[in-house]
C-alpha positions in Angstrom: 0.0 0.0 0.0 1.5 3.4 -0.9 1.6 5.7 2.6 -0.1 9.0 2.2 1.8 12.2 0.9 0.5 14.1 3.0 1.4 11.7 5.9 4.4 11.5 5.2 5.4 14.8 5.3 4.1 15.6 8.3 6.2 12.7 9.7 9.3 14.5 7.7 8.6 17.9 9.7 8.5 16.2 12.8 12.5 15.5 13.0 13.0 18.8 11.5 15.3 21.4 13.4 12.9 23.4 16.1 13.1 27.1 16.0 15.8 29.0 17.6 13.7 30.6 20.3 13.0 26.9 21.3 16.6 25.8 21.3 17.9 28.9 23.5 15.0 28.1 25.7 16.5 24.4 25.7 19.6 25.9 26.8 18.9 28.3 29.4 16.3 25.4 30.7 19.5 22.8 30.9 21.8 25.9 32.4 19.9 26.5 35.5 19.1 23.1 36.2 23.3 22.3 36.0 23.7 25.4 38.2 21.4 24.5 40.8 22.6 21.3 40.6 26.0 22.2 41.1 26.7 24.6 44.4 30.7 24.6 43.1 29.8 26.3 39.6 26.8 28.1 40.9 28.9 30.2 43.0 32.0 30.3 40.9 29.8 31.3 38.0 27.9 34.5 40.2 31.3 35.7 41.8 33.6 35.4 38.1 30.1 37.5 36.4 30.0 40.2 39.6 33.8 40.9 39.0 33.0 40.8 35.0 30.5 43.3 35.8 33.0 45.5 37.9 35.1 45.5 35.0 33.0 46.3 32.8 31.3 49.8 34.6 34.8 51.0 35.2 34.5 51.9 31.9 31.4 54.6 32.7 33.0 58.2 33.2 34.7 58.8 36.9 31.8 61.0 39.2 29.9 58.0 39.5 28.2 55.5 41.6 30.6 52.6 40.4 34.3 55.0 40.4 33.4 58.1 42.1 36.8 59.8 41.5 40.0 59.3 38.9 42.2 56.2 40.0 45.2 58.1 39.3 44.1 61.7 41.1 46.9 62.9 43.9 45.2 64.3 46.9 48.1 64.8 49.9 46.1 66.4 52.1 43.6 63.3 52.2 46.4 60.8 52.5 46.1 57.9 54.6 42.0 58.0 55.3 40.0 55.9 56.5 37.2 54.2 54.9 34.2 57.1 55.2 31.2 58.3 53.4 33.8 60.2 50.8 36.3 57.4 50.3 34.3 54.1 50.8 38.1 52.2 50.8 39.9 54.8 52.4 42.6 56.4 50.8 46.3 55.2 50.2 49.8 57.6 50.6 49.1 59.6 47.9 46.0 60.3 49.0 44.3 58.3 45.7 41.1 56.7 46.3 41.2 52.9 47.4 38.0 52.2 45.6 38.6 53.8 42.5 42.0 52.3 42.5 40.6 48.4 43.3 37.8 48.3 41.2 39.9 49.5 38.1 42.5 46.7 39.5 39.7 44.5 38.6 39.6 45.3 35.2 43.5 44.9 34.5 43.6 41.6 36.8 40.6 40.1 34.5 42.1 41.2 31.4 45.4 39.3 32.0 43.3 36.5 33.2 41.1 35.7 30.5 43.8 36.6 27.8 46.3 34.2 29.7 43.5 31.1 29.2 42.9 31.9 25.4 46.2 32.0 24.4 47.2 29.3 26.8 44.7 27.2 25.4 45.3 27.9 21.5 49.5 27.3 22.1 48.8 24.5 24.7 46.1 22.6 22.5 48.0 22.8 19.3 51.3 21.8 20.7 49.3 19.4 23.0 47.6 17.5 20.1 51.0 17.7 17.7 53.0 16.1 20.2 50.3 13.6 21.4 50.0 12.2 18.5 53.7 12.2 16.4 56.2 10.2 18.6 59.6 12.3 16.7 57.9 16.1 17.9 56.8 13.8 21.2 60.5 13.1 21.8 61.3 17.2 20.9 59.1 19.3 21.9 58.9 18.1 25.7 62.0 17.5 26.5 61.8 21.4 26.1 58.7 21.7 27.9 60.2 19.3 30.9 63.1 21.7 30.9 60.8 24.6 31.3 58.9 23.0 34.2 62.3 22.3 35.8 62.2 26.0 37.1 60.3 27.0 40.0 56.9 29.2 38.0 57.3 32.5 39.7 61.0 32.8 39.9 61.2 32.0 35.8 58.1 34.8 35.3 60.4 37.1 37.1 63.3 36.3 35.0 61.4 36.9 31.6 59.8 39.8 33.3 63.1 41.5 34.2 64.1 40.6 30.6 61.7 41.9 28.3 60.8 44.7 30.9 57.7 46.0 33.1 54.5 46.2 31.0 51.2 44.6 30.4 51.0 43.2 27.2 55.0 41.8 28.4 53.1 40.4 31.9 50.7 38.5 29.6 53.4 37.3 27.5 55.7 35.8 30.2 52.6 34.2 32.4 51.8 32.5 28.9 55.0 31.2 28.1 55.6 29.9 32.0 51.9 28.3 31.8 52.0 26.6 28.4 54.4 23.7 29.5 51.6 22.8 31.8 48.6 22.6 29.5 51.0 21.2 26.7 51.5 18.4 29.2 48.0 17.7 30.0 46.6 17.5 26.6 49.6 15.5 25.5 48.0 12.6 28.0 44.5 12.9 26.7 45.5 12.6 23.2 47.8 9.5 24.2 45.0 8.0 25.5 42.7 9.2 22.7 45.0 7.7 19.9 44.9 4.2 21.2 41.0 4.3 20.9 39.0 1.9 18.4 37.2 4.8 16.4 40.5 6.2 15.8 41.8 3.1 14.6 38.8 2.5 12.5 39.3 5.9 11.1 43.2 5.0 10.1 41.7 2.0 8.0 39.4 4.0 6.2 42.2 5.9 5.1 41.1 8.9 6.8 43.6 11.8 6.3 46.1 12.6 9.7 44.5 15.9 9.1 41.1 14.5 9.4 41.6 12.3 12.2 43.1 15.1 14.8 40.4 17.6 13.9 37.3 15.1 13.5 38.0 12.6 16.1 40.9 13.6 18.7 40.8 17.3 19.4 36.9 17.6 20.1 37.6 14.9 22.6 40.3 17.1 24.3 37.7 20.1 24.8 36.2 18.9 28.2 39.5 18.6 29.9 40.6 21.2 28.2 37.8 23.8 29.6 38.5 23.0 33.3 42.5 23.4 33.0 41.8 26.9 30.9 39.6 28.2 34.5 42.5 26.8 36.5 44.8 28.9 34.5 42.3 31.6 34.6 42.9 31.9 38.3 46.5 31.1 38.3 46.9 33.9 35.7 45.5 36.5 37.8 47.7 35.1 41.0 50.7 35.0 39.0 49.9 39.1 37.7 49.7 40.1 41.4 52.4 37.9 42.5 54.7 40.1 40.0 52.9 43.2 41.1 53.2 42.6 44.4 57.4 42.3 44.0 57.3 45.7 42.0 58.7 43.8 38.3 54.6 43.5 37.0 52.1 46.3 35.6 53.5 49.5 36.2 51.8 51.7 38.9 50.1 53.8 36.7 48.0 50.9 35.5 45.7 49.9 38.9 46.0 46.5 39.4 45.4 44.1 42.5 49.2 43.2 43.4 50.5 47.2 42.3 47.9 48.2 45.0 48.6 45.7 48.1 52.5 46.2 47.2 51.8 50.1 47.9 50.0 49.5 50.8 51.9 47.1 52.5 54.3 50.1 53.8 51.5 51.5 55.6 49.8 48.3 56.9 50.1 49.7 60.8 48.8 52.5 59.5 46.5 52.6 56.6 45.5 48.6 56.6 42.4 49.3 54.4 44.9 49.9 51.5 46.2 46.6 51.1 43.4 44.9 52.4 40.5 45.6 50.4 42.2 44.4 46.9 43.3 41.8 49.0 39.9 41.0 49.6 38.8 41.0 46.0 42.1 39.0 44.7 40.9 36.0 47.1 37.2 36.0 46.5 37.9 36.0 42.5 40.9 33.2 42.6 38.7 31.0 45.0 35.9 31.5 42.1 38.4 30.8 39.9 38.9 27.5 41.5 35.4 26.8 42.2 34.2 27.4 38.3 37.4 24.5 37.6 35.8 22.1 40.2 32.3 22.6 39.0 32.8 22.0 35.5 35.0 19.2 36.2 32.1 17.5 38.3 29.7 18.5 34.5 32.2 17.8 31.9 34.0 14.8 33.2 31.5 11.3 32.4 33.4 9.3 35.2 31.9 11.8 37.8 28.6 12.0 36.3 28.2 7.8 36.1 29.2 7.4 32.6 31.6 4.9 31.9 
């Protein structure tokens, strides 16, 4: 019996695509249900987006609710105040406000943190993958890597730092190369693992291209593990920066930043605490997030946590 046209295409629209409003209500559905799920990346996620958000309204003009006065305005005869009504963070030896001064720390602490995960990522994955998979670069490439990880992180980030000199851009540059070893390392073990898998063989009989293989069948497997060591690098980014800035060799002072700030204050700490201690404050609470985003995802993205073998 031949099936009805029209029956049959109603059973064609059914496994059609749904509309896009329906698939970004799929996916804000399935988001708050792994958040609330998930008290590690709920709380990581809301303290990573309030520090995003700081960042962000530093931008509005100074005279504000957010910065109330210039970062970078000298006021001697207000140095050293306490937190009041006029300087909610109190003032530091120059008499510069505290606030002003921390939340535009947030801005250049976030900044080298996220840039530090992308390009750690795109170096780390590429090298990750090429020496995962070809035994001669294998043999190569990390014995350099194991020579880099031979030196202590901070005392080879000051080192670079005291050679290419104190800037941002220069900062970002020396926490990536110091960092890459360690995500070159840990992709390198996926794709080990990865390579010795069935599909991948099945792909090599096929006659599938080396090409084809990495991009179609290893590297979307590395993503997960991938995506939780890029928020650990995140955080480690940002401890590194103020590690630096703290020792005086990281972002100069003109450019606020979380470590340039406590290293000011810590002078004055009998005296005018409140300088060192509020970006203190917001340094910690954004590196535990850090760490708490990693944790969470890990418990989402990795299948032997979630029951999945």
């Amino acid at each position: 019996m031949i099936p009805d046209t029209d029956a049959s295409i109603s059973e064609v629209d059914i496994y059609e695509d749904p509309p896009l409003i329906v698939r970004f209500r799929k996916i804000i559905t399935t988001t708050r249900r792994t958040l609330k799920s998930n008290p590690n990346l709920l709380v990581g996620t809301v303290i990573i987006a309030f520090m995003l958000l700081i960042a962000l309204l530093t931008f509005l003009p100074t005279k504000d609710f957010v910065a109330r006065y210039n970062p970078q305005d000298l006021a001697l005869q207000e140095r050293l105040e306490s937190p009041s009504g006029t300087h909610w963070f109190g003032t530091d030896s120059l008499g510069r406000d505290v606030y002003a001064r921390t939340l535009h720390g947030a801005k250049t602490s976030l900044r080298v943190g996220a840039a530090v995960a992308i390009l750690v990522t795109i170096v780390g994955v590429s090298l990750g993958v090429l020496v995962g998979y070809n035994r001669v670069a294998d043999n190569i490439v990390m014995r350099f890597m194991d020579g880099m990880m031979s030196f202590p992180t901070l005392i080879l980030a000051l080192a670079l730092v005291a050679t290419l000199g104190s800037s941002l851009n220069n900062v970002i540059l020396v926490i990536v190369i110091v960092d890459t070893p360690s995500m070159t390392r840990a992709v390198r073990a996926v794709v080990l693992s990865l390579r010795e898998r069935t599909y991948v063989d099945a792909a090599r009989a096929s006659g599938a291209s080396t090409k084809r293989i990495l991009f179609f069948h290893i590297v979307p497997n590395t993503l997960a593990p991938v995506i939780i060591q890029a928020s650990v690098f995140f955080g480690g980014a940002i401890l590194t920066e103020a590690a630096l800035g703290f020792l005086g060799v990281g972002t100069p002072d003109f450019i606020p930043s979380w470590g340039n700030i406590i290293s000011a204050g810590r002078g004055y700490i009998r005296v005018g605490f409140w300088i060192a201690f509020f970006p203190g404050v917001f340094l910690a609470l954004t590196v535990f997030a850090a760490n708490l985003l990693g944790d969470g995802l890990r418990d989402v993205l990795d299948p032997r946590l979630r029951g999945e073998e």
